[in-house]
Backbone as a chain_set.jsonl record, in Angstrom:
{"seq": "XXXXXXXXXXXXXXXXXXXXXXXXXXXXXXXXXXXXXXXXXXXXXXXXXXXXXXXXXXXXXXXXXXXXXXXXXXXXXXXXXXXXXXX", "coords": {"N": [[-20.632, 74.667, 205.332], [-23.175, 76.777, 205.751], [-25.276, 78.777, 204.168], [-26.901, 81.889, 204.169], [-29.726, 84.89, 203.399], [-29.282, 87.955, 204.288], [-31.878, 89.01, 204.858], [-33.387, 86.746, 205.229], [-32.385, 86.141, 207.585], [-32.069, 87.972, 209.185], [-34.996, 88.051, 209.898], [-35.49, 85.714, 211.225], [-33.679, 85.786, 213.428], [-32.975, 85.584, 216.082], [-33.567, 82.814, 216.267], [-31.378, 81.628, 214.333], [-29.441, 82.585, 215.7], [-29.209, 81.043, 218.254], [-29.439, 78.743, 217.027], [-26.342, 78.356, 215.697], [-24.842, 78.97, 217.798], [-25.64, 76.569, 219.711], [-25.181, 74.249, 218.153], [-23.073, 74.722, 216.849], [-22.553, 75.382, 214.077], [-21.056, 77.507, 211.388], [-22.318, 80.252, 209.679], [-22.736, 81.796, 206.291], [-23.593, 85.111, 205.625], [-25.456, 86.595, 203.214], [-25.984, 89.21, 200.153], [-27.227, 90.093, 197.641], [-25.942, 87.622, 196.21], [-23.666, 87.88, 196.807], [-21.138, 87.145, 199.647], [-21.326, 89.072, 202.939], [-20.868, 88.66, 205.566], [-20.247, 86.632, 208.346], [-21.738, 84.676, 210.525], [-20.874, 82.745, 213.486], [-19.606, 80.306, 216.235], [-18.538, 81.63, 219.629], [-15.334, 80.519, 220.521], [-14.173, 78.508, 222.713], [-12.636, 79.316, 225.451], [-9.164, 78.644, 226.574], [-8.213, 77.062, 229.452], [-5.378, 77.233, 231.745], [-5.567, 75.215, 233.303], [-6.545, 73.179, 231.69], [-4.264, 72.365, 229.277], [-2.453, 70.77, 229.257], [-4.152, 68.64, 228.641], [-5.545, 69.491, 226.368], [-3.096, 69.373, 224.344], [-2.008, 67.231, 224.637], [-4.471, 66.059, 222.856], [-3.656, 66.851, 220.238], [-2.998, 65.491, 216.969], [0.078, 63.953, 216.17], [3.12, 65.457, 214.753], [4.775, 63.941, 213.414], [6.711, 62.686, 210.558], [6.554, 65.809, 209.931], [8.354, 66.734, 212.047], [10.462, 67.223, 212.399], [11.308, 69.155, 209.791], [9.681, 71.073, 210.712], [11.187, 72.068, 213.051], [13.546, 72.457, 212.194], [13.242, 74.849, 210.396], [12.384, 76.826, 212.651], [14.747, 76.775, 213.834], [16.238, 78.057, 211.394], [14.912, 80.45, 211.455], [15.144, 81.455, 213.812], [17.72, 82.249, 213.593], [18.082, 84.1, 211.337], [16.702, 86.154, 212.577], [17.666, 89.165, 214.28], [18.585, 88.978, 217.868], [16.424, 90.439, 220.049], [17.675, 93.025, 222.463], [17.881, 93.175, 225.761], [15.031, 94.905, 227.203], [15.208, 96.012, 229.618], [17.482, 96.04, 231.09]], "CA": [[-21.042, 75.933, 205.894], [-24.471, 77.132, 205.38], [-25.497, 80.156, 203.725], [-28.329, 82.343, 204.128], [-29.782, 85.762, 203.148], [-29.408, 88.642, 205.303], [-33.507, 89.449, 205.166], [-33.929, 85.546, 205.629], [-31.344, 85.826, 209.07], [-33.149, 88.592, 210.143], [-36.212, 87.636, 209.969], [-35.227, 84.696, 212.079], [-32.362, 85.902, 214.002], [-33.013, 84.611, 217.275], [-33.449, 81.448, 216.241], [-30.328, 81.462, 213.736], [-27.867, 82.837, 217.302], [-29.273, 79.57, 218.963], [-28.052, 77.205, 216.114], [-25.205, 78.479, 215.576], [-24.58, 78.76, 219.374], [-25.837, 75.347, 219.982], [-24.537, 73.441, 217.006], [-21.454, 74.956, 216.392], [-22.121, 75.742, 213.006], [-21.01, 78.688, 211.131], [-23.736, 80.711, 208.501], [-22.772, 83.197, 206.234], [-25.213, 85.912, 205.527], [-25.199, 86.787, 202.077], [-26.958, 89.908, 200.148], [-27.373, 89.99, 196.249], [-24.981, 87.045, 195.521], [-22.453, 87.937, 197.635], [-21.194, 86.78, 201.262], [-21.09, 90.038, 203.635], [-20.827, 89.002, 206.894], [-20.299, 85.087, 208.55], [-22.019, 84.476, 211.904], [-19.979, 82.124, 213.602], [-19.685, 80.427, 217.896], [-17.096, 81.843, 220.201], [-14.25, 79.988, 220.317], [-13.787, 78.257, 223.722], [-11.242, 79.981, 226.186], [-8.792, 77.412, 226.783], [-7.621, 77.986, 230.792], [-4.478, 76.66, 231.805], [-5.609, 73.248, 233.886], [-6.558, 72.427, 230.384], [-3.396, 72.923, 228.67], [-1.925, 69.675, 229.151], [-4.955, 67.612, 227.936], [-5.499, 69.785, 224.685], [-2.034, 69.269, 224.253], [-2.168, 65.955, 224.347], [-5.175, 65.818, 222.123], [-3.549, 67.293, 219.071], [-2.333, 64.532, 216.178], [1.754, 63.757, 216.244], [3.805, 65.745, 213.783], [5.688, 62.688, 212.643], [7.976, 63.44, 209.593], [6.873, 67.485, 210.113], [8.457, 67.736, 213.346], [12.253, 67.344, 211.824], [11.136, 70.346, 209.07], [9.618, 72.119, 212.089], [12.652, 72.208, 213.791], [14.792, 73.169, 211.117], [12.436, 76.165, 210.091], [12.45, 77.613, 213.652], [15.77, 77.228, 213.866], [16.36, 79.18, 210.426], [14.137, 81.773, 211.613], [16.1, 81.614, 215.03], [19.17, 82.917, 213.166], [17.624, 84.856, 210.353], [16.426, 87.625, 213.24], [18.391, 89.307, 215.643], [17.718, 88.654, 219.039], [16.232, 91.397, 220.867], [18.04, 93.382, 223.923], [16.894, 93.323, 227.036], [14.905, 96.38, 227.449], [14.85, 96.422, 231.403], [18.964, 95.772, 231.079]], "C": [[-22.36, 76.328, 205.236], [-24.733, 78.647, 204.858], [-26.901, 80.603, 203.682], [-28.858, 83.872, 203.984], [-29.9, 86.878, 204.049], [-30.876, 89.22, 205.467], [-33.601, 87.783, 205.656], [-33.168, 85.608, 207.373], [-32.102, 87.265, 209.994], [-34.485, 88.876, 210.771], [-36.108, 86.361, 211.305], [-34.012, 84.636, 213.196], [-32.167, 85.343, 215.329], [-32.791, 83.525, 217.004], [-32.144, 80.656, 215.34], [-29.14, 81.326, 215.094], [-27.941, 81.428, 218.201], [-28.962, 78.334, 217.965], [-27.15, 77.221, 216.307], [-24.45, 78.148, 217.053], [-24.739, 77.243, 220.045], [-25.429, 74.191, 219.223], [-23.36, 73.444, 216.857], [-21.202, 75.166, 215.091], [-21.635, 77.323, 212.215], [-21.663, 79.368, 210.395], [-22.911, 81.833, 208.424], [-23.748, 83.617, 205.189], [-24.576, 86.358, 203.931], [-26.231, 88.283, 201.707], [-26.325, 90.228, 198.663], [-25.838, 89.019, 195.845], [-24.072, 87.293, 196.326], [-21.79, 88.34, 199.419], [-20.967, 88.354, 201.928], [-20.573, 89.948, 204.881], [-20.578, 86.926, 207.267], [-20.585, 85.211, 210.272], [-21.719, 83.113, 212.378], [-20.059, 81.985, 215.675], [-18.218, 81.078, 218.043], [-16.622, 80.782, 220.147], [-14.2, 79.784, 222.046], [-12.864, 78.85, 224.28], [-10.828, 78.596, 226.727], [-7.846, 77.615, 228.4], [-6.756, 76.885, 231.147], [-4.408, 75.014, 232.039], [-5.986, 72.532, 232.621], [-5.71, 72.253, 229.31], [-2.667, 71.703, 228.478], [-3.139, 68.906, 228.289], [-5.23, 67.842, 226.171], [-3.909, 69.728, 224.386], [-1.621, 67.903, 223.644], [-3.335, 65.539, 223.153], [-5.186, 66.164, 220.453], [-2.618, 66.294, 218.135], [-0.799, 65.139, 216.091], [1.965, 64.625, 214.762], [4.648, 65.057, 212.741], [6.359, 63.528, 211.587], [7.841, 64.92, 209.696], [7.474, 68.143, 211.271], [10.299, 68.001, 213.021], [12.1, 68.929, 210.901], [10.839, 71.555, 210.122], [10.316, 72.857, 212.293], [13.859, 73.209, 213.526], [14.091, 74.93, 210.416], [12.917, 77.254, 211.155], [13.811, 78.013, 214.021], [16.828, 78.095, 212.479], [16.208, 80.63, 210.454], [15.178, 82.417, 213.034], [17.792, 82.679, 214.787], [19.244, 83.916, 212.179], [17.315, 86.421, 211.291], [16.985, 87.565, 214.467], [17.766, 88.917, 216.624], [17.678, 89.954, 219.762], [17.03, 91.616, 222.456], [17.28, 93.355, 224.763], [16.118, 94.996, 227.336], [14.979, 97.282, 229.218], [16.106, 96.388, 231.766], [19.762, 97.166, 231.814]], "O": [[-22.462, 76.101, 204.03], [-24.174, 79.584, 205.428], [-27.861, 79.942, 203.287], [-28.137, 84.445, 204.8], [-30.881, 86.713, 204.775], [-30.969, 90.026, 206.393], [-34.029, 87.737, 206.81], [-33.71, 84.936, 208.25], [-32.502, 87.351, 211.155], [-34.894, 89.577, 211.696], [-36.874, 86.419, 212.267], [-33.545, 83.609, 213.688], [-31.179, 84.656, 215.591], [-31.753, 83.036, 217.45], [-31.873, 79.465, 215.494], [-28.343, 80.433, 215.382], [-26.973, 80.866, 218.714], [-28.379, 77.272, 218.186], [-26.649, 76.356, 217.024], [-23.659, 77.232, 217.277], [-23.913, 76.859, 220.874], [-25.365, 73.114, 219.816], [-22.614, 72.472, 216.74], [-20.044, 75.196, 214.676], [-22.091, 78.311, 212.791], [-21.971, 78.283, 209.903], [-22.454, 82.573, 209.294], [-24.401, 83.015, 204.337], [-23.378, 86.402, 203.652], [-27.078, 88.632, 202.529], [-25.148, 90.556, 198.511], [-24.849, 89.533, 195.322], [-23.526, 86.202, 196.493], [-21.923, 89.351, 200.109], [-20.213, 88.971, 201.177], [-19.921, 90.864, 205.382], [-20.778, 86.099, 206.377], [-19.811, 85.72, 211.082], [-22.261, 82.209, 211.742], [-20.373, 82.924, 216.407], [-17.249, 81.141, 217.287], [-17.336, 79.87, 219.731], [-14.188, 80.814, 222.72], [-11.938, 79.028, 223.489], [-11.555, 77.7, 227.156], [-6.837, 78.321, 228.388], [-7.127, 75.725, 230.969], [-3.793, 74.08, 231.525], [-5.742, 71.33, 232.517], [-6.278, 71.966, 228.257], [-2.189, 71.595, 227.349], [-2.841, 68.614, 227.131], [-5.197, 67.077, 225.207], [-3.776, 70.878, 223.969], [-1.101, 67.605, 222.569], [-2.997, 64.566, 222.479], [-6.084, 65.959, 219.637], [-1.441, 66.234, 218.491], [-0.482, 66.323, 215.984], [1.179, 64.517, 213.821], [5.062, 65.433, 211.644], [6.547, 64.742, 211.655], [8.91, 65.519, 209.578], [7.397, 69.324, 211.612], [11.056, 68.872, 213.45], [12.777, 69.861, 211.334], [11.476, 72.59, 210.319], [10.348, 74.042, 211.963], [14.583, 74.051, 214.057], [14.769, 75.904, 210.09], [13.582, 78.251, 210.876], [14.137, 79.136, 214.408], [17.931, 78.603, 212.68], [16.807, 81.573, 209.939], [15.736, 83.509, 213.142], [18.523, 83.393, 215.474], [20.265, 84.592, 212.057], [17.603, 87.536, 210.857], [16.999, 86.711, 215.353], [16.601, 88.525, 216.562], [18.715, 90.54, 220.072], [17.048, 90.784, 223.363], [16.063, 93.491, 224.634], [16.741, 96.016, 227.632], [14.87, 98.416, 229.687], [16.208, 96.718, 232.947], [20.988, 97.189, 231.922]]}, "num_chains": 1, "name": "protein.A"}
């Protein structure tokens, strides 16, 4: 992550929103030693017809999908289950 001074980012700010924007990197702005602020891209909206493919594109859980499991179903029993409110 890159760091840079908030007089140096404003001085150049246009041309910082098009890195970041075009790169994908993130910069944070700093001001006497210490970070203030982190300018950063949006975050893709991910729309449904794509839902299967990023889906598919995320590495296997292998041995974490048994712990998973067992978590959710801890948690599953740990909190009531909500009534129906429309009942």
């Amino acid at each position: 992550m890159d760091r840079i001074s908030v007089a140096e980012a404003g001085r150049h700010f246009e041309e910082l929103v098009e890195r970041v924007s075009r790169q994908g990197v993130t910069v944070e702005l700093e001001r006497d030693d210490r970070i203030v602020a982190r300018l950063s891209p949006v975050g893709r909206r991910l729309q449904a017809k794509d839902l299967q493919r990023f889906l598919t594109s995320l590495p296997p859980l292998g041995d974490d999908a048994d712990v998973f499991a067992k978590d959710l179903e801890t948690i599953r029993h740990a909190i009531p289950q909500e009534s129906d409110p429309w009942a």
